[in-house]
C-alpha positions as a Markdown table, in Angstrom:
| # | Residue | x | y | z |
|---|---|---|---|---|
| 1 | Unk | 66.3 | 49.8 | 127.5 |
| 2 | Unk | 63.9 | 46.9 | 126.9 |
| 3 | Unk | 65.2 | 43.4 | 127.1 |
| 4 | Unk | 65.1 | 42.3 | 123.9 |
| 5 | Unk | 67.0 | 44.6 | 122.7 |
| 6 | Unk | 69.3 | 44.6 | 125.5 |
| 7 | Unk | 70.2 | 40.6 | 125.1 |
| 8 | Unk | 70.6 | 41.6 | 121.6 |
| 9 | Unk | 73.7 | 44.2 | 122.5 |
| 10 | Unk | 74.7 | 41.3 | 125.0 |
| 11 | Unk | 74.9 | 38.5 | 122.2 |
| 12 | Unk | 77.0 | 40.3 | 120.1 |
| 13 | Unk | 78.8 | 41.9 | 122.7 |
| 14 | Unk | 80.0 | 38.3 | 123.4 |
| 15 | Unk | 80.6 | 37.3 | 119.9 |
| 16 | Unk | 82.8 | 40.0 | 118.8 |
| 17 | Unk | 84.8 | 38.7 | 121.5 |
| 18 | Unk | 85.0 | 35.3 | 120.4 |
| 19 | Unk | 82.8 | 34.2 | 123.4 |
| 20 | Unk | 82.1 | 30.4 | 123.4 |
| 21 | Unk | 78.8 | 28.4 | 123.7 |
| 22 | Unk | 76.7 | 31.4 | 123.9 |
| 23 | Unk | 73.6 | 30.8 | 125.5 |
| 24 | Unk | 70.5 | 32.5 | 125.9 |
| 25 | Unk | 67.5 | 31.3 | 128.1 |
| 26 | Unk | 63.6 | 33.1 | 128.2 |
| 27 | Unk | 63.6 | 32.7 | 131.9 |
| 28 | Unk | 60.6 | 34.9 | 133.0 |
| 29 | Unk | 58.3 | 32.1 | 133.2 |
| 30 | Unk | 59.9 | 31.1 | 136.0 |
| 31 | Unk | 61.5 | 33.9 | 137.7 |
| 32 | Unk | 60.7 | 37.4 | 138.5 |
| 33 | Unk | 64.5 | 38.5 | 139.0 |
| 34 | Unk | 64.9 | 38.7 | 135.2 |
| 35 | Unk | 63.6 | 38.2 | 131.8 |
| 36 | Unk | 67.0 | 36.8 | 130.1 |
| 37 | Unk | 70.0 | 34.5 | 131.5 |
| 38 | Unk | 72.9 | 34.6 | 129.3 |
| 39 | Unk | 75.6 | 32.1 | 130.1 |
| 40 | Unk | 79.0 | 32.4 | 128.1 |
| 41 | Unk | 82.2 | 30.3 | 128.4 |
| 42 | Unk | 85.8 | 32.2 | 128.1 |
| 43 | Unk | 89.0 | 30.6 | 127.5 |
| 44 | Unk | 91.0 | 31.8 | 130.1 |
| 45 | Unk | 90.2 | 34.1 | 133.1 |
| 46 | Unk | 91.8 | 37.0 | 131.0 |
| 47 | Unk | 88.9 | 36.4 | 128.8 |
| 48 | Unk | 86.4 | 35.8 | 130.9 |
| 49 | Unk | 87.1 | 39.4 | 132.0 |
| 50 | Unk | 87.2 | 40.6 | 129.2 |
| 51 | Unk | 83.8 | 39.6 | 127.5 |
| 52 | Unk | 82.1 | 41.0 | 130.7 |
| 53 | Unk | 83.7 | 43.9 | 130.6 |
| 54 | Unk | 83.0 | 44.3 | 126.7 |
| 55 | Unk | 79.1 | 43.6 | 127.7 |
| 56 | Unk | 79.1 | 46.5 | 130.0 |
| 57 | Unk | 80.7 | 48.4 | 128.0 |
| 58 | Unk | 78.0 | 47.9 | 125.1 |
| 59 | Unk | 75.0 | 47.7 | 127.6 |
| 60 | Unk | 76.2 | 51.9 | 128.5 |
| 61 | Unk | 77.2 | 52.8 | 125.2 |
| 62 | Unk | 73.4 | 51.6 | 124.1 |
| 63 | Unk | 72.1 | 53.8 | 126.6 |
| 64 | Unk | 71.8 | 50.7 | 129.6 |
| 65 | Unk | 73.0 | 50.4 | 132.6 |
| 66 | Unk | 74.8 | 47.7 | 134.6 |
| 67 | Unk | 73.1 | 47.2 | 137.9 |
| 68 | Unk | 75.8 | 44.9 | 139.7 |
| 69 | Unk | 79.2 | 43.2 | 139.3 |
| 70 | Unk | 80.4 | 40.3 | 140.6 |
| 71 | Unk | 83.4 | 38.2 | 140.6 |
| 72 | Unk | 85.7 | 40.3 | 138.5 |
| 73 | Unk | 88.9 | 40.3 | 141.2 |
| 74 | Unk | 91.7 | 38.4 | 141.3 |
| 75 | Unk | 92.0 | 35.3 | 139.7 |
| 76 | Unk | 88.8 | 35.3 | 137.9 |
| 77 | Unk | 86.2 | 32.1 | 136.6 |
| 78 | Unk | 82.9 | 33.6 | 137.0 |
| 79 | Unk | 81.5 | 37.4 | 136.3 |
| 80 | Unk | 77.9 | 37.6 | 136.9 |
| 81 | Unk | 76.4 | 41.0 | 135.3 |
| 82 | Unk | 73.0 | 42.1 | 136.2 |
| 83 | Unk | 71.4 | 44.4 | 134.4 |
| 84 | Unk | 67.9 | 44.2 | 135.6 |
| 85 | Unk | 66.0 | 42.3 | 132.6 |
| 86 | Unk | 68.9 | 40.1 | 131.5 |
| 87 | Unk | 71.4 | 38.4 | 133.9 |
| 88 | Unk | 74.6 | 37.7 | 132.5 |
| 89 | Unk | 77.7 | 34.9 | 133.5 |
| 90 | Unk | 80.8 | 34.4 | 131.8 |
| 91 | Unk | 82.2 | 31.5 | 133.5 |
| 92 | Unk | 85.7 | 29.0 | 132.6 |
| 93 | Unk | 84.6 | 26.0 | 131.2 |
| 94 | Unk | 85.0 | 24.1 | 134.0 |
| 95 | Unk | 83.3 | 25.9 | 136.3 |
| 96 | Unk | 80.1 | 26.3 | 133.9 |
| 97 | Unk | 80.5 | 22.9 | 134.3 |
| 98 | Unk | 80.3 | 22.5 | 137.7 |
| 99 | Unk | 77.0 | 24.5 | 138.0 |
| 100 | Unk | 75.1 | 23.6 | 135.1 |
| 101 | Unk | 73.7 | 26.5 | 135.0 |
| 102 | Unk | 71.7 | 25.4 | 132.2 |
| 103 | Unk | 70.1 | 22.6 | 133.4 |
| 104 | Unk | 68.9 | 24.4 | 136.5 |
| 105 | Unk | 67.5 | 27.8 | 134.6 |
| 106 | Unk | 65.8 | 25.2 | 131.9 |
| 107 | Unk | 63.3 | 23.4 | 134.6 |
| 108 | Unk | 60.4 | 23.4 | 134.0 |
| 109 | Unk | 58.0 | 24.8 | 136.4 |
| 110 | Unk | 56.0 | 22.9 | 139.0 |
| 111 | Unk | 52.6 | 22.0 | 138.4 |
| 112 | Unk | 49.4 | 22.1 | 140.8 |
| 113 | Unk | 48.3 | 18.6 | 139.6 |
């Protein structure tokens, strides 16, 4: 599955789920791990759950694959999905908070000057 279309399954993946401040990042210009980081906020650690397992869901039923898992145990506040071209992490508000994971992914990249 190319990653276009893949972030597209993602996206609404996360808003049929009523996934909050849905954000999607072109990260390939300054990664190799992955074309797409997709950062979503859940309401509760229920829903953070949830969403990610929705997004896998999708991913398969469009003929995908999810390539790791992390963080869905216990009492969760961050699931990080990877599914090769587009990274995914549904995170509690406060801990998107405390990683900005935004700001970090959004850098631009160095220059030789």
């Amino acid at each position: 599955m190319k990653a276009e279309n893949m972030k597209v399954v993602v996206i609404d993946a996360l808003e049929n789920l009523k996934g909050r401040d849905i954000k999607c990042m072109n990260v390939s210009g300054i990664t190799t791990i992955a074309d797409y980081m997709v950062v979503v906020t859940g309401t509760s650690s229920r829903h953070v759950k949830s969403l990610a397992e929705e997004v896998a869901k999708q991913i398969k039923d469009a003929g995908g694959s999810v390539l790791g898992k992390e963080g869905d145990q216990g009492q969760v506040e961050w699931v990080l999905l990877d599914l090769g071209d587009v990274i995914v992490h549904v995170m509690l508000e406060e801990t998107r908070k405390l990683y900005d994971l935004e700001s970090l992914w959004n850098m631009s990249p160095p220059t030789n000057n």
